[in-house]
Each structure stands twice: as structure tokens, then as C-alpha cells.
C-alpha positions as CSV (number, residue, x, y, z in Angstrom):
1,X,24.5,27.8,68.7
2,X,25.9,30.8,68.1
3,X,24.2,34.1,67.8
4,X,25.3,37.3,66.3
5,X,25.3,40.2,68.2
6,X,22.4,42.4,68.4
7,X,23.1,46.6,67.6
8,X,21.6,47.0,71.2
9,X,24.4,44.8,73.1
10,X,27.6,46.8,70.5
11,X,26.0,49.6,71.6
12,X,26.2,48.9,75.3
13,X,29.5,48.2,74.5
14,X,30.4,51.4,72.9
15,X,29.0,53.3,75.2
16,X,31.3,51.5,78.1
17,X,34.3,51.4,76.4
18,X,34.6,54.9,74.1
19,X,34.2,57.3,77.5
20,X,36.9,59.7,78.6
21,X,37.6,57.4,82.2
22,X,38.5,54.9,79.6
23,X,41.1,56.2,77.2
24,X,42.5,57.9,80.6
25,X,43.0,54.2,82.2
26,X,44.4,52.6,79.4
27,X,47.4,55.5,79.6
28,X,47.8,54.2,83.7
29,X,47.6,50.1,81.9
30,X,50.6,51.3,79.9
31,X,52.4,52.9,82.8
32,X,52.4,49.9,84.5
33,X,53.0,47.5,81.9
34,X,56.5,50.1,81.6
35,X,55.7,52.4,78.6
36,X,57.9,55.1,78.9
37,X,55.7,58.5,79.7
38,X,57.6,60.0,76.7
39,X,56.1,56.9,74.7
40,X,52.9,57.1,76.3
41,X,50.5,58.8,74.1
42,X,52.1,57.3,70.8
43,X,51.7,53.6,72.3
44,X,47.9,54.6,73.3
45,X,46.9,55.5,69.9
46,X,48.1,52.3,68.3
47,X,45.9,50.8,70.6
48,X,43.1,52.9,70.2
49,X,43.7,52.7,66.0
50,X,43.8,48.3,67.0
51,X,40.0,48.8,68.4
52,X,39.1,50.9,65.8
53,X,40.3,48.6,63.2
54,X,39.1,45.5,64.6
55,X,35.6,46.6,66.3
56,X,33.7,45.2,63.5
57,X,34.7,42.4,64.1
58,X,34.3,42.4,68.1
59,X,31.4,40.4,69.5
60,X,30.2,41.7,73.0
61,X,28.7,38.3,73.8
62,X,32.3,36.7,73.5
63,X,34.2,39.1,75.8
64,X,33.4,42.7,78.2
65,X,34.5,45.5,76.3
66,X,36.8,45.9,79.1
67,X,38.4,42.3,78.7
68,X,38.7,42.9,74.5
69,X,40.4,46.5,75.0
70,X,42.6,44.6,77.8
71,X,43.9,42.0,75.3
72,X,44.5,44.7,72.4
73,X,46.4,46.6,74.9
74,X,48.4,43.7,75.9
75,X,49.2,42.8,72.4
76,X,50.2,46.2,71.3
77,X,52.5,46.7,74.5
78,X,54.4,43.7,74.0
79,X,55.1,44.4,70.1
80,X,55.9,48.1,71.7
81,X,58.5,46.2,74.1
82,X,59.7,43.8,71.6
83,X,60.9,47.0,69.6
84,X,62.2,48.5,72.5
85,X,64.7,46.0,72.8
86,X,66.0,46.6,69.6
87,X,66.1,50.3,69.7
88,X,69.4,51.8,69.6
89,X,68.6,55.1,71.1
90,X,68.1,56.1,74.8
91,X,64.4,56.7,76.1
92,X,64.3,59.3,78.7
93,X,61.5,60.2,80.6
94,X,61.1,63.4,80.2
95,X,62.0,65.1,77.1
96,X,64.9,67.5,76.3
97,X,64.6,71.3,76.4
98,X,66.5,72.0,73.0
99,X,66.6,75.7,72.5
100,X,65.7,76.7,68.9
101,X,68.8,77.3,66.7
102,X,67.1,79.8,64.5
103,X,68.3,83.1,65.8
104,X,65.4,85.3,67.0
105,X,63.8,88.8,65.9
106,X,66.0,90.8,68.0
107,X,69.4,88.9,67.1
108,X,68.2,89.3,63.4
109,X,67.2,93.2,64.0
110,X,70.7,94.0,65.3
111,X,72.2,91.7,63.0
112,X,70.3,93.9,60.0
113,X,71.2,97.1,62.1
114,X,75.5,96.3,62.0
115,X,75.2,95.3,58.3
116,X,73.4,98.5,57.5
117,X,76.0,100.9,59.7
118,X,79.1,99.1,58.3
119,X,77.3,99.5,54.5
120,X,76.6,103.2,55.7
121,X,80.4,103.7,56.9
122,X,82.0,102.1,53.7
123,X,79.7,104.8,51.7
124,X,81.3,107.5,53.9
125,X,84.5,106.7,53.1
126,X,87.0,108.7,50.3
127,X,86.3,106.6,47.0
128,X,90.0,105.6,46.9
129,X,89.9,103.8,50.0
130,X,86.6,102.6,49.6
131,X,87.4,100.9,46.0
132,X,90.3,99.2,47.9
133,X,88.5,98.3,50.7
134,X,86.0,96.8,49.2
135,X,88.0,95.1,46.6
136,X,90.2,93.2,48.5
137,X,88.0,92.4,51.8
138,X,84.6,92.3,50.1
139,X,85.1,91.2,46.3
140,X,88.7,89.1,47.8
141,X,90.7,89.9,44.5
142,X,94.1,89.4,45.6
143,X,96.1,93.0,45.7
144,X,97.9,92.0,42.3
145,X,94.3,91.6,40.3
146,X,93.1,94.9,42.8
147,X,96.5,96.8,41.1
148,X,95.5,96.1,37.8
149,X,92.2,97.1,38.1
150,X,92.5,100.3,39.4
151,X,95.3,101.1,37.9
152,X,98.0,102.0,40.6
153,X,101.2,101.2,42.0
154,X,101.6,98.2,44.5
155,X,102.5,100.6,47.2
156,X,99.5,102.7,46.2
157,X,97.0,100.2,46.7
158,X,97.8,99.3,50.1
159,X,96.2,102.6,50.8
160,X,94.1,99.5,52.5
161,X,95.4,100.1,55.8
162,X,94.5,103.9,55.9
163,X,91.0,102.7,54.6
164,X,90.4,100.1,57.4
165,X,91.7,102.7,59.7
166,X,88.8,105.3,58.5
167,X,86.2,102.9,58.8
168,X,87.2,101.9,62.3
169,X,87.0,105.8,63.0
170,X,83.5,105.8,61.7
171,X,82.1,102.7,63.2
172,X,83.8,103.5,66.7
173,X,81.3,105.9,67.6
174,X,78.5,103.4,66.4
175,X,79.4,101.2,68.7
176,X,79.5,103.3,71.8
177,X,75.8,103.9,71.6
């Protein structure tokens, strides 16, 4: 006949199976059943969530801790495998260093430094050649819709060149510090 287990013997069992030597040796069981190490830790914790899911039902008089964490383990690993083999992408042991695309502080600083110098150069420039500047290269109204804006002659308004000219000047020694 068949005896429930008493709290005494599931807390023997506790005691030998949730220890730190433990949860280190089931990550060497999946190394050698051929977990990836990138896969490693994720495989371990669905095996870990497994025993914590099914230790109400575990009965230390049936099996050693040991034996019942084996058999989860093996279980787990060979659903883990059985995925594997359908996978599409490439496991790689060791994970890619992938720099981060966000530009950092000082990229943005000088970034906000050139937009500010270039804003402070367009101020600096005669208001003729600054209204043309800025219409055409910064608004982009074609020089017919620029013309009838401001009210002046074709050959007026490509007063453009001169403008880009002047902004050049100021910017140039901007640059050379």
C-alpha cells in the first residue's frame, strides 16, 4: 500500500534539490546534453519553472530528488532540441557585440553645436541674401515661387550664390577651431 509522503521526507527533498550546487549542475547537464551556452540560462529556467510547477505533485518516496530533476531536465532538453531543429536562425555561441545605433552625447552635442553656428551665421547675413537663402535651401520654394514672393527680378534672386558664398565666409573660421 501506498503512502503519502510525509512534510519531513519533501522537506529532505527540498533541502537537497533547491541549493546553489544544484541549479549550477543542472547548467553543466545541459552543456552536455548540447544546449548552446547562449541558450543556456533560458533552457535552465524552463526547467526550473517544470519543478516548480510540478513539485506538488512530486513524491520523494517514488524517486531521489536528484532522479525527478534528472527526468524534468531530460524532458525539457529534448522539447528544447526538437525546436532547434526547426529553427531557422543560426545559434552562435557567443553573442554578437552590436554597437548601439543611437548616436551618443558627444555626437549629439556637436551635432547641436553645428546647427546652432550655421543658425547663428544665417542671422549674420544681409537680409536680402538671407531671405533667399533660406527660401530656396531651407523652405525649398522653387526660385519662380521665391521671385514672386519677394518681389524681384529672376536675375535678382539668384543673389543665392553671393548668399551661399557669405555664409561659407562665416562658417570657415568656425570650422578651423
Amino acid at each position: 500500500m501506498h503512502r503519502p509522503p510525509t512534510e519531513d521526507t519533501r522537506s529532505a527533498a527540498a533541502a537537497s534539490l533547491f541549493r546553489p550546487k544544484v541549479f549550477r549542475d543542472v547548467l553543466r547537464w545541459l552543456e552536455r546534453l548540447g544546449v548552446p551556452a547562449s541558450d543556456r540560462d533560458d533552457v535552465a529556467g524552463e526547467v526550473w519553472l517544470c519543478v516548480w510547477h510540478s513539485w506538488p505533485t512530486y513524491d520523494p518516496e517514488h524517486a531521489r530528488p536528484e532522479r525527478w530533476l534528472n527526468r524534468i531536465m531530460l524532458h525539457v532538453c529534448s522539447h528544447y532540441h526538437e525546436r532547434a531543429s526547426r529553427r531557422r536562425e543560426v545559434l552562435l555561441d557567443e553573442p554578437l557585440d552590436v554597437p548601439d545605433p543611437a548616436p551618443d552625447a558627444l555626437s549629439l552635442l556637436v551635432a547641436e553645436e553645428t546647427r546652432l553656428g550655421v543658425l547663428d551665421a544665417i542671422d549674420r547675413l544681409d537680409p536680402h541674401e538671407r531671405e533667399v537663402l533660406v527660401g530656396h535651401d531651407i523652405e525649398e520654394m522653387s526660385m519662380g515661387d521665391l521671385v514672386e514672393k519677394i518681389e524681384v527680378p529672376m536675375s535678382t534672386a539668384y543673389r543665392r550664390t553671393r548668399a551661399l558664398a557669405a555664409l561659407r565666409a562665416l562658417v570657415e573660421p568656425w570650422d578651423e577651431e
